[in-house]
C-alpha positions, 0 to 999 in steps of 0.5 A: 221566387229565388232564395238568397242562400250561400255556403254560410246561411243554407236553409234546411232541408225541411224547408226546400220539401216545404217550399218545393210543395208549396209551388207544386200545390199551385199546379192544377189537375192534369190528364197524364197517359202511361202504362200501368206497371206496379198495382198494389190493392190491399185488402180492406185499404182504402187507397189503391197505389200504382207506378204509371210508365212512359214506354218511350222515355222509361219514365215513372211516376207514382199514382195514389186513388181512392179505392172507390176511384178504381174499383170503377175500372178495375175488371178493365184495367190491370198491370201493363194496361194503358191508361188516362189519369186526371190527377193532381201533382203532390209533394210528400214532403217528409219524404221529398217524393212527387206523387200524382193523386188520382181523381179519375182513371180511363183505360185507352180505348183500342181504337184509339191505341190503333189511331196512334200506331197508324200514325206511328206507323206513317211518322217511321214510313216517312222516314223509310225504315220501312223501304225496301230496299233496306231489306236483307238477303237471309242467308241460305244455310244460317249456321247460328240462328239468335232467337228472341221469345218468351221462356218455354213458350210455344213460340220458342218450342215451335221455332225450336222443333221445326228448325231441328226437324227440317235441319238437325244440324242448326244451331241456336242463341236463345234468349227469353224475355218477357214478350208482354207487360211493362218490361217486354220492350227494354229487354226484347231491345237488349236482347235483339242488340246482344245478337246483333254484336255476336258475330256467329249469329246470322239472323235474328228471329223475334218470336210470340204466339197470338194475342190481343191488340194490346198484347201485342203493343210492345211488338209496334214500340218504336224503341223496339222498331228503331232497334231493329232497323239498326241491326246489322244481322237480318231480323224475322218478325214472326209474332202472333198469327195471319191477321197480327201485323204489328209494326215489327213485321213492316221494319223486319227483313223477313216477315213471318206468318207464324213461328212455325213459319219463321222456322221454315222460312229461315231453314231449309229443310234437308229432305227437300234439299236433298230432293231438289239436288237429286232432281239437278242431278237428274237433269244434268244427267239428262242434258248432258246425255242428251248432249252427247246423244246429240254430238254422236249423231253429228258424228255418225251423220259426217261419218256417212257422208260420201266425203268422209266414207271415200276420200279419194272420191273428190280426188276422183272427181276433180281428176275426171273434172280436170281431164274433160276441161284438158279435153275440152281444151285440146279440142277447143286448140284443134278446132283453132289451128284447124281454122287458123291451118285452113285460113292459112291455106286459103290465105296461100292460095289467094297469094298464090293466085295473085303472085307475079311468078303464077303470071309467068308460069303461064307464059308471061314475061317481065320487061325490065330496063336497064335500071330495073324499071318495069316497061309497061308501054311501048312508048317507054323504050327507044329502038336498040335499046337492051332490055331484060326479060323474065320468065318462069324459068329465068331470064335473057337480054332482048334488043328492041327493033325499030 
């Protein structure tokens, strides 16, 4: 119900506590999940206190139970644990502070914590955080690597040991936070956040040794996963051992088995370079060789080729090609003009046989008239007539007699 207040008639401060706890008395008992972040157990109270967070909105409220309430769960339950609260909303109203009074308290199971990371896991998938094509090339030489574990742990030291040892020269931004408990996933997100703005860091490797399932739970936050997949520099997931696989490694550019892995993975190792480099070195020597062995057998091979060794000999070969077609030639034209020269001579002699003058070098004659017409009969001419006659040796005049 509203209250009529103004400037000039408020009400106390008592009776806001007052009535704010009179309408919270009217909730009922609700079930409330969160995790277990503060756990006060004196001796010999009989009340139990404890703060239960949301991870996903940083979100706490204050838990008050009986002892005997607690002592039912209390060799399951400790500080980080995710839990299910029946308990009822109160108001303090001295105070002004909300509290829930717990009547029931039950661990979460973990199958149950795996049911909701699967389906987590397909509400991220969906939205392809998980491609992969987002993957990142790492490079191959980083020469600053951030590295995100817990202080002096034996992820921070392996990842430290292995990467010095394989490359003396590597460099590290380290950051340790808590890599379990309530305050594992705001600072790992800090801290992965602040690599990714320093400029020299060319990867990020988030590192944790082997645990339980719920010890590994800050690893599939999706706060933490979201982070990630945000960040600029390429991310290694190298948390736990073969069988963890937190959601961590599906958003991560480069999932490792191990820390040590991760150190191997990310580094190169400088004896193996060196090998690898001594073996090009090996086979280029060897191609190349191979190549000018190759070259200066085409040489000497062109070089032994009669062309080559006398020159001269094509020029001797096409003089001897030359002179026998001028040979052939000079024959082919003597064998033409003796055949023309003796068609000729056979030519001359048929018209020498068939000439007038051959007629006459026998004894004939040739009768012409005076106008140089042939006689060829008698009746042609008339007596007295003059005719000429031509013979061999010239000719005369002769008078036809009656």
């Amino acid at each position: 119900m509203a209250l009529n207040t103004s400037a000039d008639a408020p009400i106390p401060v008592g009776q806001v506590s007052r009535l704010i706890g009179g309408w919270i008395d009217r909730l009922g008992a609700v079930w409330v999940e969160g995790q277990i972040t503060q756990l006060s157990r004196r001796t010999g109270a009989g009340v139990v206190f404890l703060t239960l967070r949301d991870p996903s909105h940083d979100i706490s409220l204050s838990v008050t139970c009986r002892r005997a309430v607690f002592d039912r769960v209390a060799d399951i339950v400790s500080e980080g644990a995710r839990v299910v609260v029946h308990a009822k909303p109160e108001w303090y109203a001295p105070r002004g502070q909300l509290s829930l009074r717990a009547a029931e308290i039950k661990p979460v199971g973990v199958g149950e914590l795996l049911a909701r990371l699967e389906q987590l896991k397909k509400s991220l998938a969906a939205e392809g955080l998980f491609a992969l094509d987002r993957k990142r090339q790492l490079p191959f030489l980083p020469q600053l690597i951030g590295l995100v574990s817990g202080r002096a742990s034996a992820a921070e030291r392996d990842v430290l040991e292995n990467a010095r040892l394989r490359w003396p020269a590597v460099r590290f931004e380290v950051r340790n936070v808590p890599v379990q408990g309530v305050h594992a996933v705001p600072q790992v997100v800090q801290a992965v956040k602040e690599l990714d703005t320093l400029p020299d860091v060319d990867v990020i490797i988030v590192a944790r040794g082997g645990g339980s399932v719920e010890d590994l739970l800050p690893f599939s936050d999706e706060q933490l996963v979201r982070a990630v997949a945000a960040c600029r520099t390429p991310v290694v997931s190298a948390i736990g051992h073969e069988p963890d696989s937190p959601l961590l490694d599906l958003v991560a550019d480069l999932r490792a088995s191990t820390p040590t892995d991760a150190a191997k993975k990310v580094v190169p190792d400088v004896g193996e370079e060196l090998t690898r480099i001594r073996h090009l070195r090996e086979r280029a020597l060897r191609c190349v060789t191979g190549l000018l062995d190759r070259e200066e057998r085409g040489l000497a091979a062109a070089r032994h080729r009669p062309c080559m060794e006398r020159p001269q000999r094509m020029v001797e070969e096409r003089e001897e090609q030359v002179a026998a077609l001028l040979e052939r030639g000079r024959r082919t034209l003597g064998h033409l003009l003796d055949r023309a020269d003796s068609e000729l001579t056979h030519t001359l002699a048929r018209v020498v046989a068939l000439s007038p003058a051959a007629t006459l070098e026998r004894g004939y004659a040739v009768l012409q008239r005076a106008d140089g017409a042939v006689v060829r009969s008698a009746d042609e001419v008339t007596a007295e007539e003059k005719l000429r006659a031509r013979v061999a040796e010239g000719e005369f005049t002769v008078r036809v007699t009656p």
